[in-house]
Backbone as JSON, one array per atom type, in Angstrom:
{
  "sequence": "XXXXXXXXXXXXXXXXXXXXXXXXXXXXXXXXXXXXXXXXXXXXXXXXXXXXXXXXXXXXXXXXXXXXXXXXXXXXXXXXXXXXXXXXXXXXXXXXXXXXXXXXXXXXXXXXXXXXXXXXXXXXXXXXXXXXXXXXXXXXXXXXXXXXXXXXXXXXXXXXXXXXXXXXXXXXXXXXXXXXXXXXXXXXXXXXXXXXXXXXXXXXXXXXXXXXXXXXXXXXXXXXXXXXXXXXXXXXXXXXXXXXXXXXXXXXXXXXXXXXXXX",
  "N": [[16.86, 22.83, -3.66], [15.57, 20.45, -2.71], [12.3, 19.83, -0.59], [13.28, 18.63, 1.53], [15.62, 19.16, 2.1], [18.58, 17.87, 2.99], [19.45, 14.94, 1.47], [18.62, 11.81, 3.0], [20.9, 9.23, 3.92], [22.56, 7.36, 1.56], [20.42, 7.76, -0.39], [20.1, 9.28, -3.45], [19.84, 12.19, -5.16], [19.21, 13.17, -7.36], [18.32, 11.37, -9.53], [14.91, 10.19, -10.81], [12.75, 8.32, -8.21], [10.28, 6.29, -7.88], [8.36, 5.93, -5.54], [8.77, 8.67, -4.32], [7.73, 9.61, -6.22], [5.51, 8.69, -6.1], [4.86, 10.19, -3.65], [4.54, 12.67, -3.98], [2.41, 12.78, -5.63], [0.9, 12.92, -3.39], [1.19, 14.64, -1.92], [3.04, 14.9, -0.42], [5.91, 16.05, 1.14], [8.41, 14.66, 0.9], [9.9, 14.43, -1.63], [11.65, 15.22, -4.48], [13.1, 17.74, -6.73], [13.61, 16.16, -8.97], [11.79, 13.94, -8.89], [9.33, 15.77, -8.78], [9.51, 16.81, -11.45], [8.85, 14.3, -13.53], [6.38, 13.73, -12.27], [5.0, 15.85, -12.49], [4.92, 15.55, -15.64], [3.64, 13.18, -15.74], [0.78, 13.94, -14.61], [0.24, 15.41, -16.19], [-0.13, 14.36, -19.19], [-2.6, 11.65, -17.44], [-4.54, 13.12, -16.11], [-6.05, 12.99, -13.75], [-5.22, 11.13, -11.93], [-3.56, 12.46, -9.54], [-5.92, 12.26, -8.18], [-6.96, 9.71, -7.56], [-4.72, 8.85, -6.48], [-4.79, 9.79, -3.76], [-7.59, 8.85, -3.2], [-7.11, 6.15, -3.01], [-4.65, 6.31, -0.41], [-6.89, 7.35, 1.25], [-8.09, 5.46, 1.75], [-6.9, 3.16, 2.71], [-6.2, 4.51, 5.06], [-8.82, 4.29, 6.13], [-9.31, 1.67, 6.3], [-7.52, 0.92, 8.25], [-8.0, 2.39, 10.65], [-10.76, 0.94, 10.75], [-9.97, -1.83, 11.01], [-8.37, -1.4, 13.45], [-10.76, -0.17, 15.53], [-11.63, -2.82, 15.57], [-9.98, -4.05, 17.23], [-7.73, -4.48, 16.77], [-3.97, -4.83, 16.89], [-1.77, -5.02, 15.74], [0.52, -4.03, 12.91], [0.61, -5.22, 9.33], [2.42, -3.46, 7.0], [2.46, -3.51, 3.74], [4.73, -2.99, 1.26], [5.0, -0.45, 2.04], [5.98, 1.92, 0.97], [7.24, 5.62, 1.04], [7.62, 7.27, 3.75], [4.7, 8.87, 4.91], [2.34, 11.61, 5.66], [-1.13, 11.79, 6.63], [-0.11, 8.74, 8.63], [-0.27, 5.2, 9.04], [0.62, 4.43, 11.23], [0.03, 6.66, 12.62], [-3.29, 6.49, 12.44], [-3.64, 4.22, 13.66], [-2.71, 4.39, 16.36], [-4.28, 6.2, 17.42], [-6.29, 5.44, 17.71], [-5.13, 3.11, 20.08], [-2.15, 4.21, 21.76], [-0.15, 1.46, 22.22], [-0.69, 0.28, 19.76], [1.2, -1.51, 17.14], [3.18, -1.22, 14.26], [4.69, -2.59, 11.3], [6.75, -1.53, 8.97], [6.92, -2.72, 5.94], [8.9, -2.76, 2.75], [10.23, -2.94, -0.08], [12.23, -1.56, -1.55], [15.92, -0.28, -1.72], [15.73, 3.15, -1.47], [13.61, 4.1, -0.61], [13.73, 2.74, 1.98], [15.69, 4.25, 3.17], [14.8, 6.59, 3.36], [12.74, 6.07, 4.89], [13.69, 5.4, 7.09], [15.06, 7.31, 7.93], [13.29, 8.88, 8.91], [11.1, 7.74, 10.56], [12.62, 6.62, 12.62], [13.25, 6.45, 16.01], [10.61, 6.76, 16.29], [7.79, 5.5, 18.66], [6.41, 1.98, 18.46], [6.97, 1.77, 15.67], [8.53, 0.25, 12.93], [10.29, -0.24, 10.53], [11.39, -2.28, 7.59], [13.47, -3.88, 5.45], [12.44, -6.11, 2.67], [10.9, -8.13, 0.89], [7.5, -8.43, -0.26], [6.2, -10.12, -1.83], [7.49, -12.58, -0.64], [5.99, -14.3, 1.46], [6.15, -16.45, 3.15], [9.31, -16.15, 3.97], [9.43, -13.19, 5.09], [7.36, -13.42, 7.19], [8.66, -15.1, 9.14], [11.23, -13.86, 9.48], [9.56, -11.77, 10.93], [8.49, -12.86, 12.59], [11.42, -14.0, 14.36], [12.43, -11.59, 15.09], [10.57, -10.48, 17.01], [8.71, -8.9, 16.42], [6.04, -9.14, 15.88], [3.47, -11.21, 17.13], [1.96, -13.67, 16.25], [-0.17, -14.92, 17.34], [-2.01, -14.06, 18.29], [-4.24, -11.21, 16.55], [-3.76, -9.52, 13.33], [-3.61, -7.0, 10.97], [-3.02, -7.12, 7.69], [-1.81, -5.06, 5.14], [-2.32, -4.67, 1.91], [-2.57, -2.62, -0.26], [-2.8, -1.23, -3.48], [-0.84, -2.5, -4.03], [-0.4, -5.33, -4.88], [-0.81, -5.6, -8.19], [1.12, -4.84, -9.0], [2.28, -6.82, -8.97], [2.89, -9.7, -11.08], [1.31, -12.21, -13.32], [2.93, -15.14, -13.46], [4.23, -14.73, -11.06], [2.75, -15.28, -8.94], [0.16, -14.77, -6.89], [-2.0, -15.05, -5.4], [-1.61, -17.31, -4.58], [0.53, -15.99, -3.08], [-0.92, -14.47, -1.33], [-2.65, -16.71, 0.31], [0.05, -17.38, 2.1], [-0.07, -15.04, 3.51], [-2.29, -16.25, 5.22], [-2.26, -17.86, 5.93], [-0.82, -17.48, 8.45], [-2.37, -16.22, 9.89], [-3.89, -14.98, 12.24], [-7.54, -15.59, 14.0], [-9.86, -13.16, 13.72], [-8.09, -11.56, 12.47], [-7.16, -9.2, 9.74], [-7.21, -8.39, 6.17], [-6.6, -5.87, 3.57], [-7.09, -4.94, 0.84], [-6.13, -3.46, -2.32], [-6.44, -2.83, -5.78], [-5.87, -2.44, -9.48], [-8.77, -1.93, -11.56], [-9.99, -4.61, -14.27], [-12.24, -3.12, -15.12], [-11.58, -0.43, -15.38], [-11.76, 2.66, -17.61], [-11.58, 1.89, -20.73], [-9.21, 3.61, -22.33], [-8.22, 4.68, -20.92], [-6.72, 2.38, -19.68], [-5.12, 0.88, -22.25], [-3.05, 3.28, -22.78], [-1.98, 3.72, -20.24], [-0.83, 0.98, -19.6], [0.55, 0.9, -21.53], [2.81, 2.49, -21.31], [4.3, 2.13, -19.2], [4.84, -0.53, -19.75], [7.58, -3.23, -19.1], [9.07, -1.99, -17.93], [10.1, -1.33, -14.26], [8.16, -0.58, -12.68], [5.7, -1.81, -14.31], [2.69, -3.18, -14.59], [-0.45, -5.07, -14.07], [-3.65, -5.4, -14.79], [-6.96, -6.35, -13.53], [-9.66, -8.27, -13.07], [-13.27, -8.09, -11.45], [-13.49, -10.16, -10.43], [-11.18, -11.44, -10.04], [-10.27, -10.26, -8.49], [-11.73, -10.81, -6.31], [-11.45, -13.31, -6.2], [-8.86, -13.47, -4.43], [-9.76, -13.3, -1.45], [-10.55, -15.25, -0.58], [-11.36, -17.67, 2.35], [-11.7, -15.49, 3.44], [-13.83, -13.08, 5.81], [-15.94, -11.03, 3.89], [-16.51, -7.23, 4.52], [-18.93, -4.86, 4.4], [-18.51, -2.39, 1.66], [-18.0, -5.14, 0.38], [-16.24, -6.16, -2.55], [-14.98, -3.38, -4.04], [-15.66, -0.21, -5.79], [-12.95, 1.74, -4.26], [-13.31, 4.63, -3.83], [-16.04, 4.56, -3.17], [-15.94, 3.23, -0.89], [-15.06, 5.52, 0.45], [-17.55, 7.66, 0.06], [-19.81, 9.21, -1.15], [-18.94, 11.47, -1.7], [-16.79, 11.09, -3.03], [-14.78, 11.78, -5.65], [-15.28, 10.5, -9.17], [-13.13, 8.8, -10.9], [-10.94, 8.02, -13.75], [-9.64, 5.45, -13.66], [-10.62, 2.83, -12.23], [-9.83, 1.17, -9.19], [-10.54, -1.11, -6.97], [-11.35, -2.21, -3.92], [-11.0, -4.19, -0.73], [-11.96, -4.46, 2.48], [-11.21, -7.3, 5.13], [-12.09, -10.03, 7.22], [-10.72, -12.69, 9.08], [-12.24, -15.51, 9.92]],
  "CA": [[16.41, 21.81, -4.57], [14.49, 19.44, -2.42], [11.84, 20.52, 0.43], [13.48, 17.81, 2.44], [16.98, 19.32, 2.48], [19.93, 17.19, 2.9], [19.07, 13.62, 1.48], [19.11, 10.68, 3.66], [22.36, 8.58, 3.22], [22.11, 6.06, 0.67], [19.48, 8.58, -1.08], [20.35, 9.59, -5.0], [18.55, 13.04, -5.06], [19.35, 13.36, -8.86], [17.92, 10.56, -10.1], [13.74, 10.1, -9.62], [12.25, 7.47, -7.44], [8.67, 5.44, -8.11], [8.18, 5.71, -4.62], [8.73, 9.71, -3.93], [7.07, 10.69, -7.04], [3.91, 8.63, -5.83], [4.37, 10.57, -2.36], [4.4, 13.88, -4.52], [1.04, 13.07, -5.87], [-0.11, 12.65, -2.17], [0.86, 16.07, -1.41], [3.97, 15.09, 0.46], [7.28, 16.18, 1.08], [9.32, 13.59, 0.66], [10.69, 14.64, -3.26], [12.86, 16.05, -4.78], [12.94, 18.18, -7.82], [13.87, 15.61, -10.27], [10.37, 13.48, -8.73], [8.33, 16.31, -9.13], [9.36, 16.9, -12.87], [8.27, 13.15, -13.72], [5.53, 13.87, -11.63], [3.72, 16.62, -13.43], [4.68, 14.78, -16.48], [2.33, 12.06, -15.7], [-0.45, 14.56, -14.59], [-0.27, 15.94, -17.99], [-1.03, 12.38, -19.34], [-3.23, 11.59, -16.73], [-5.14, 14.45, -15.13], [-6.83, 12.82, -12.58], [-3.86, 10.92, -11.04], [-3.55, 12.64, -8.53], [-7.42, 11.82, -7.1], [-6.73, 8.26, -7.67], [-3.76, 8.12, -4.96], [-5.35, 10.37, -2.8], [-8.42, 7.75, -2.57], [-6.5, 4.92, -2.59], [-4.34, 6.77, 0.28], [-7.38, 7.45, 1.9], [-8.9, 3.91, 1.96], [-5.86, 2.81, 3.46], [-6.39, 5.52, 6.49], [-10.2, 3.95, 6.25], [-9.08, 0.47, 6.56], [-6.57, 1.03, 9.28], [-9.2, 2.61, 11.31], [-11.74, -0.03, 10.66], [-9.02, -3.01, 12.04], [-8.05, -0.58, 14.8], [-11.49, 0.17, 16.15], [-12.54, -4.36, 15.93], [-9.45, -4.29, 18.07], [-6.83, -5.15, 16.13], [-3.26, -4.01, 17.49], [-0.37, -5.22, 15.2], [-0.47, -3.96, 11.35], [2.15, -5.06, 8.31], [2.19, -2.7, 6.15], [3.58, -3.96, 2.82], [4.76, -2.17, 0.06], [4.39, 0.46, 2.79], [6.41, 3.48, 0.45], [7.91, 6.28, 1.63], [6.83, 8.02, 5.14], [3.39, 10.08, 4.59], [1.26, 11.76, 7.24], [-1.32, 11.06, 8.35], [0.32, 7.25, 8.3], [-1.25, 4.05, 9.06], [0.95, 4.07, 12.43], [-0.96, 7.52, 13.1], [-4.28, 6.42, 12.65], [-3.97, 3.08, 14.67], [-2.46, 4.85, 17.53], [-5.18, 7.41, 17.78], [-7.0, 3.84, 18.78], [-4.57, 2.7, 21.15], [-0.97, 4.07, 21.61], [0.97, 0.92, 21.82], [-0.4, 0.11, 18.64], [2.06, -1.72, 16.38], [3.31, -1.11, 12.58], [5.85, -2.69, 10.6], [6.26, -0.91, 7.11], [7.4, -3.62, 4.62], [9.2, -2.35, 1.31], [11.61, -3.97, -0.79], [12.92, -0.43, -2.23], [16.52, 0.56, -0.74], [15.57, 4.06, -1.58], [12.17, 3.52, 0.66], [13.66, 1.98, 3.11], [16.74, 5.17, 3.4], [13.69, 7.14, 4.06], [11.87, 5.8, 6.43], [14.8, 4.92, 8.65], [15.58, 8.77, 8.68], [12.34, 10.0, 9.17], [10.44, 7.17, 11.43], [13.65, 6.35, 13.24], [12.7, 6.42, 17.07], [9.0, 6.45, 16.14], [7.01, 4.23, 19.31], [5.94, 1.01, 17.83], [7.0, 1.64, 13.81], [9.43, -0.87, 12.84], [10.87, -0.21, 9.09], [12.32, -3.2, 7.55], [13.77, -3.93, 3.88], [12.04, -6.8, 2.78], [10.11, -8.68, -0.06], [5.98, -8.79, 0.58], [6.09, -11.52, -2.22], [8.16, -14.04, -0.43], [5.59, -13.77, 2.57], [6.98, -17.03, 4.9], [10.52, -15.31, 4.6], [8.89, -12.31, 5.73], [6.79, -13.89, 8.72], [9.64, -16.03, 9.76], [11.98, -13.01, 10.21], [8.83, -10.99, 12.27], [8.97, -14.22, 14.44], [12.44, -13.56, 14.94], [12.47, -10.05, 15.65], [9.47, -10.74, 17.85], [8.05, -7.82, 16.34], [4.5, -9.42, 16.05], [2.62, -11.57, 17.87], [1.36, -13.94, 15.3], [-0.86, -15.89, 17.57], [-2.94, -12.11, 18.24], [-5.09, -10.88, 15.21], [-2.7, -8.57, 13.09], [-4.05, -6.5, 9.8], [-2.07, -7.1, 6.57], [-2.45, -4.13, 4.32], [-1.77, -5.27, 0.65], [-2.89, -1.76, -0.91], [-1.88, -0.19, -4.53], [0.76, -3.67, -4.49], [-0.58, -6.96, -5.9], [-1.53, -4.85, -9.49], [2.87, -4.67, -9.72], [3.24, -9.06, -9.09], [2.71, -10.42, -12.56], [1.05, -13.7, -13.2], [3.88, -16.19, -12.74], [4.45, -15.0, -9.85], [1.42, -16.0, -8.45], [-0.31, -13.32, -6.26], [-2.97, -15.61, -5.09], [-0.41, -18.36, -3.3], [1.35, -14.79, -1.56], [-1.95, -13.92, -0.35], [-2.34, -17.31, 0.61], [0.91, -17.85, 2.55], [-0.21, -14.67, 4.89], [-3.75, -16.05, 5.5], [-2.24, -19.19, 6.98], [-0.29, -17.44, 9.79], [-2.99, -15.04, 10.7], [-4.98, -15.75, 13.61], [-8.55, -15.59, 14.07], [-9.86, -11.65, 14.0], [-7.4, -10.68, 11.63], [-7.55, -8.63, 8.67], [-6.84, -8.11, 4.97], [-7.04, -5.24, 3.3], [-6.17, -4.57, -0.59], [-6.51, -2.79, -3.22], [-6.49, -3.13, -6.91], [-6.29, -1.85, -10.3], [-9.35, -2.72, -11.97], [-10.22, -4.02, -15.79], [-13.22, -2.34, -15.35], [-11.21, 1.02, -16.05], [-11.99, 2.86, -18.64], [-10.63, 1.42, -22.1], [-8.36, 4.39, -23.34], [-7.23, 4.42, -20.05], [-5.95, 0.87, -20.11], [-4.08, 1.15, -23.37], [-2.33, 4.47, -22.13], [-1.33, 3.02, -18.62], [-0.05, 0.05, -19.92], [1.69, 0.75, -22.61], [3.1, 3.5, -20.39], [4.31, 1.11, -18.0], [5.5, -1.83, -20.47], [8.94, -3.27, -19.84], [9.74, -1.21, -16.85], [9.91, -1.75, -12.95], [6.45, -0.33, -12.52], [4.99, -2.65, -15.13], [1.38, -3.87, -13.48], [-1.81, -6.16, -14.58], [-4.98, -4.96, -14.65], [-7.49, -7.69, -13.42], [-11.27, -8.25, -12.93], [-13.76, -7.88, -10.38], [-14.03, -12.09, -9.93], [-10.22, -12.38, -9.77], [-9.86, -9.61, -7.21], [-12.46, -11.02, -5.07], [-10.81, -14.42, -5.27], [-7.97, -13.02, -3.27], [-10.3, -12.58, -0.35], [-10.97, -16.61, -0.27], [-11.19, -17.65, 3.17], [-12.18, -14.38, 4.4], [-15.49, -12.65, 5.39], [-15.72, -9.5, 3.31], [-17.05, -6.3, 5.2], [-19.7, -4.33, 3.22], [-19.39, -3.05, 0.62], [-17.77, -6.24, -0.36], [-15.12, -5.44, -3.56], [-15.87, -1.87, -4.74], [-14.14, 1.3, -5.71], [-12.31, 2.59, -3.38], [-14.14, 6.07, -3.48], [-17.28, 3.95, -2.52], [-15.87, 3.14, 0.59], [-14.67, 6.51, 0.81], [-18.41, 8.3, 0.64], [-20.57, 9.63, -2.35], [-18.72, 12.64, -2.39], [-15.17, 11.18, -3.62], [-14.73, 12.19, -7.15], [-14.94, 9.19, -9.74], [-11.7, 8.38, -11.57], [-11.04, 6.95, -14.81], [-9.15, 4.08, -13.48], [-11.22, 1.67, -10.84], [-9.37, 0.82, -8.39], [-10.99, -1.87, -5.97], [-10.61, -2.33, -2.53], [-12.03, -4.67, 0.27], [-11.96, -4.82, 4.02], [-12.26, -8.69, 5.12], [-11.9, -10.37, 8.17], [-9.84, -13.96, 9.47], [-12.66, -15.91, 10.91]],
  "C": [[15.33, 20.95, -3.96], [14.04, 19.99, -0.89], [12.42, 19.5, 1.76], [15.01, 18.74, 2.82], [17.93, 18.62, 2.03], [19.17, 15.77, 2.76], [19.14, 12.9, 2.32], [20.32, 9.88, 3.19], [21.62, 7.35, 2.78], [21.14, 6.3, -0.32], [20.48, 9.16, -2.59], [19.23, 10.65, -5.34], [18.72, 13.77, -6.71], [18.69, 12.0, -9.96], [16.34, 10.48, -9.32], [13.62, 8.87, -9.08], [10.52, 6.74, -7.28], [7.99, 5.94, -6.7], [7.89, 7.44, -3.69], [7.95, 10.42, -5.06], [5.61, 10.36, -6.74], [3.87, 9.95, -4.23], [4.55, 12.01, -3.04], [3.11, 14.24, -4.99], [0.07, 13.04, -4.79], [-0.33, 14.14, -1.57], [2.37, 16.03, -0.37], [5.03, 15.44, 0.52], [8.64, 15.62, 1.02], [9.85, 13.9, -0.66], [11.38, 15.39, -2.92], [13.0, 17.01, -6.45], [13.39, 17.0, -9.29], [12.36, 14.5, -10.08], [9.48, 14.25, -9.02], [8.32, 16.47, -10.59], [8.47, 15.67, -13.39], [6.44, 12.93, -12.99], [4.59, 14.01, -12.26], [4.13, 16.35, -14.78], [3.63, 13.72, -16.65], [1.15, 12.42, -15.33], [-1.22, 15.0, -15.47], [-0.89, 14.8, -18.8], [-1.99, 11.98, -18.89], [-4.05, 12.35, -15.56], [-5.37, 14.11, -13.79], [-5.89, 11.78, -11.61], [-3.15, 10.95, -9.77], [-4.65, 12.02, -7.49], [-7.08, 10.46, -7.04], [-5.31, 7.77, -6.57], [-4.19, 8.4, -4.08], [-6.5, 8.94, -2.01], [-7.97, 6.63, -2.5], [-5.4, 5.09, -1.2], [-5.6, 6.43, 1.34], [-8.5, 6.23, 2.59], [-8.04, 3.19, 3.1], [-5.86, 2.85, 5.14], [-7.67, 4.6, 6.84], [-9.92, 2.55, 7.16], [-8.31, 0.16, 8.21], [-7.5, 1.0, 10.44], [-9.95, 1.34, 11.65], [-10.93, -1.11, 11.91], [-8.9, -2.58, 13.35], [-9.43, -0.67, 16.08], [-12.36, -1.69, 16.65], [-11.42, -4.72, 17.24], [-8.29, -5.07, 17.9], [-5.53, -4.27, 16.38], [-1.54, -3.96, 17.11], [-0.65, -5.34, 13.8], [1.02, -4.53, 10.73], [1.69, -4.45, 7.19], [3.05, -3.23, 4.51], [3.56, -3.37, 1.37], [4.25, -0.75, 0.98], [4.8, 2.3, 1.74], [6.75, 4.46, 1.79], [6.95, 6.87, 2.48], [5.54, 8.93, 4.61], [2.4, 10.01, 5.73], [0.26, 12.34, 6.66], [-0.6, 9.33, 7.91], [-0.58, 6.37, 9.02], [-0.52, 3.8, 10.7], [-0.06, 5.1, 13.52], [-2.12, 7.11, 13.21], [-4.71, 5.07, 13.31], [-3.57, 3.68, 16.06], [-3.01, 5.73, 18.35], [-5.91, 6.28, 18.58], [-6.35, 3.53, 20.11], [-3.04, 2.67, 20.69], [-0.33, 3.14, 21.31], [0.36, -0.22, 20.61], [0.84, -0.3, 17.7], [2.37, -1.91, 15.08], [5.09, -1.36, 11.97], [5.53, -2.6, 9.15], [7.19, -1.74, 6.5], [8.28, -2.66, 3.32], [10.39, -2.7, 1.2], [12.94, -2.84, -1.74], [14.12, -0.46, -1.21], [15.83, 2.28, -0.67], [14.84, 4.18, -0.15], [12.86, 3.64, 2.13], [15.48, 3.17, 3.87], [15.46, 6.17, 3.96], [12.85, 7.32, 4.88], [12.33, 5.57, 7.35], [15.04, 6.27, 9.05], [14.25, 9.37, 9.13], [10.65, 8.91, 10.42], [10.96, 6.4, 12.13], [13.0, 6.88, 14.97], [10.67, 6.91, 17.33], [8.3, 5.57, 17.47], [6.03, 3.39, 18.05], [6.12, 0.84, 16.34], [8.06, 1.15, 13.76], [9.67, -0.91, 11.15], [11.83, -1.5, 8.64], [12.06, -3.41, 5.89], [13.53, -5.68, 4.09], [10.87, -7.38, 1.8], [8.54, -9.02, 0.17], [5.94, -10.11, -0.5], [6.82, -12.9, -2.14], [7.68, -14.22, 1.54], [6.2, -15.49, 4.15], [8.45, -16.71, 5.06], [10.4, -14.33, 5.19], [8.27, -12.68, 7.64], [7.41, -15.07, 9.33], [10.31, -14.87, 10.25], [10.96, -11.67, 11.15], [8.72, -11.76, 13.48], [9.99, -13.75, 15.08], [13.04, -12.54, 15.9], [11.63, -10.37, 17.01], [8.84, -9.43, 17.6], [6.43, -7.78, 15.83], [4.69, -10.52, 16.31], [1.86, -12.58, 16.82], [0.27, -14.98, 15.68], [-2.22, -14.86, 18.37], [-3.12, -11.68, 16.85], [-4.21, -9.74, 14.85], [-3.99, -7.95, 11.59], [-2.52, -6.75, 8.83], [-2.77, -6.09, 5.31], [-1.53, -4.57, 2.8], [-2.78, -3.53, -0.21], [-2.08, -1.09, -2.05], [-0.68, -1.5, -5.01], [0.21, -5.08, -5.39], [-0.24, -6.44, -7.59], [0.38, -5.22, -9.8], [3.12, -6.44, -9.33], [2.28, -9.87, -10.5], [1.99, -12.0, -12.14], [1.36, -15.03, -12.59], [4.31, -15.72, -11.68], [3.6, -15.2, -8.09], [1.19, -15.46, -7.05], [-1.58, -14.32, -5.44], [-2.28, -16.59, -3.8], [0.29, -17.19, -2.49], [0.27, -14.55, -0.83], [-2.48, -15.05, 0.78], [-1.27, -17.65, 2.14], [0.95, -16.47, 3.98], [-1.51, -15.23, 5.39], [-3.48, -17.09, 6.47], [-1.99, -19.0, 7.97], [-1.71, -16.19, 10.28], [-4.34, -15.58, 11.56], [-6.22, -15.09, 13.34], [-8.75, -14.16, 14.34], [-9.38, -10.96, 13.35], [-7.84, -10.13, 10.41], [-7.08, -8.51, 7.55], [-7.14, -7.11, 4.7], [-6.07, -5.13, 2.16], [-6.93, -3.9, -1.37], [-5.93, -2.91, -4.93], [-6.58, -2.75, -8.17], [-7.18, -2.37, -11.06], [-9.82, -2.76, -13.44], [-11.3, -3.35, -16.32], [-12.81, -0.32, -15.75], [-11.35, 1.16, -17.28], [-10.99, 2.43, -20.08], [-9.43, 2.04, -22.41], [-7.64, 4.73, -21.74], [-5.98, 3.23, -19.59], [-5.12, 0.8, -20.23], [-3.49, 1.88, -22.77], [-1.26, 3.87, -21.09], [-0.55, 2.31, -19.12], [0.56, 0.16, -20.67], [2.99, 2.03, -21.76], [4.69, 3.19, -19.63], [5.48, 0.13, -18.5], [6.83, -1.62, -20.27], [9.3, -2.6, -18.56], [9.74, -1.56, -15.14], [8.45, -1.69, -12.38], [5.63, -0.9, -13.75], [3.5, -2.95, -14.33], [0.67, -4.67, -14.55], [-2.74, -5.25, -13.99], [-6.38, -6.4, -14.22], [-8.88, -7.36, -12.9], [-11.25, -8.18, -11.64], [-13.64, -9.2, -9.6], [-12.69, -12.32, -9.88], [-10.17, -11.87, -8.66], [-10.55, -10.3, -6.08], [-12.05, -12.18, -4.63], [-9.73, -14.28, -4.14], [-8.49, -13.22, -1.92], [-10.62, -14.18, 0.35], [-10.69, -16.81, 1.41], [-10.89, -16.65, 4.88], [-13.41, -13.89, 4.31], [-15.27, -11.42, 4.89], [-16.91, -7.69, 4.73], [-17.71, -5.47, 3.88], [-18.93, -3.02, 3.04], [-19.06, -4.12, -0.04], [-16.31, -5.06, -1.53], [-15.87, -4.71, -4.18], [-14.85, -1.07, -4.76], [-14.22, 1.85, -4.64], [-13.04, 4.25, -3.25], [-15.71, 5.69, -2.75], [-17.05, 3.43, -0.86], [-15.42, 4.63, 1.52], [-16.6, 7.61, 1.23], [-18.97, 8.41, -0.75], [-19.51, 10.72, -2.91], [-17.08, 12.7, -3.29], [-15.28, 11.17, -5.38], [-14.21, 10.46, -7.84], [-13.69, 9.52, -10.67], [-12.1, 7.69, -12.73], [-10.67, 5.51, -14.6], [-10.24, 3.76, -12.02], [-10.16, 1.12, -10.35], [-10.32, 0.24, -7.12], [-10.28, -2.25, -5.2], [-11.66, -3.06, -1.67], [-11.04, -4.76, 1.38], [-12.41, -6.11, 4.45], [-11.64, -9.24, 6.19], [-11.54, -11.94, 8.44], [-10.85, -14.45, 10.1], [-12.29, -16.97, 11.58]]
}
């Protein structure tokens, strides 16, 4: 049934998972036959679906990199999802082994997954945990002492704001990491944007409505407010395939993404 085998404990391999059916459109092994059905259900709907995680995947890898190579050596990954290689611990550690990554996610599922499968990992640190209640978050990494919060860290907010609704005010979370992050540090997010095509929109959202994966769609001028009190790295807020190269295939949905720096 599933290319994984024997579930992780605490895993429900009959029921799907938000979280394994996105790592099905990545190409990964992490599902399970009841994720892949739901899967290629939503490919059928949405053809291109797949390209659209891929480059938002691969921005991710981009971004990582980027932080890695200014010399940046402790990442939080939030809303990290289930294990996928290459990972964001892989491509900082290609920089410098003792590289450090703590993957955020508020899923149990998630977080059954990544304990079985990045369980004695050097430097990856899995922890169940809310990215929108970010000084409960960076109070218990104090604790742990599993960063350094007075050393430039990257906070990867990719593919996540788009699922925190209005009232719960996405601007004050982004906020509440910008205050603890020291000088050097980094942001990096990504975004669904209302510049997607119209009939895509409608579709998505109504799709969506009412359910755990509910999202917002939001402009170019809100996304960029996010970035307040950071310097942006060129190209500034852009689709994600634009930071990727010419040759990444355009999507119906825009998805924006910036790289921006703690000065």
């Amino acid at each position: 049934m599933s290319k994984l085998g024997r579930a992780p404990k605490g895993v429900d391999a009959s029921k799907p998972n938000s979280a394994r059916v996105y790592d099905y459109l990545l190409g990964g092994r992490n599902n399970y036959s009841v994720d892949r059905l739901v899967a290629e259900q939503m490919i059928e709907a949405i053809p291109d679906i797949r390209a659209i995680a891929a480059a938002n995947r691969q921005f991710v890898l981009l971004a990582t990199t980027t932080a890695a190579q200014a010399g940046v050596r402790q990442f939080i990954d939030l809303g990290a999802g289930i294990p996928t290689s290459p990972a964001v611990h892989e491509m900082a550690q290609k920089i410098d082994a003792d590289a450090r990554v703590v993957a955020v996610d508020y899923d149990p599922v998630v977080q059954a997954h990544a304990n079985a499968f990045l369980s004695g990992v050097p430097g990856v640190t899995p922890i169940l945990a809310d990215a929108r209640r970010p000084r409960e978050l960076i109070a218990a990494l104090r604790d742990r002492e599993l960063i350094d919060f007075e050393q430039p860290i990257a906070v990867l907010l990719t593919g996540v704001l788009h699922y925190v609704m209005d009232d719960e005010h996405p601007a004050e979370i982004i906020a509440g990491y910008r205050e603890a992050m020291a000088p050097g540090s980094y942001l990096v997010l990504s975004h669904g944007s209302t510049d997607t095509e119209p009939t895509f929109l409608e579709e998505s959202a109504g799709a969506a409505a009412g359910s755990s994966a509910q999202f917002v769609y939001r402009s170019h001028a809100e996304i960029a407010e996010y970035f307040e009190g950071f310097e942006l790295l060129e190209p500034g807020v852009a689709p994600v395939q634009r930071w990727l190269g010419d040759d990444a295939p355009a999507t119906r949905l825009t998805m924006l993404g910036g790289i921006a720096r703690r000065p």
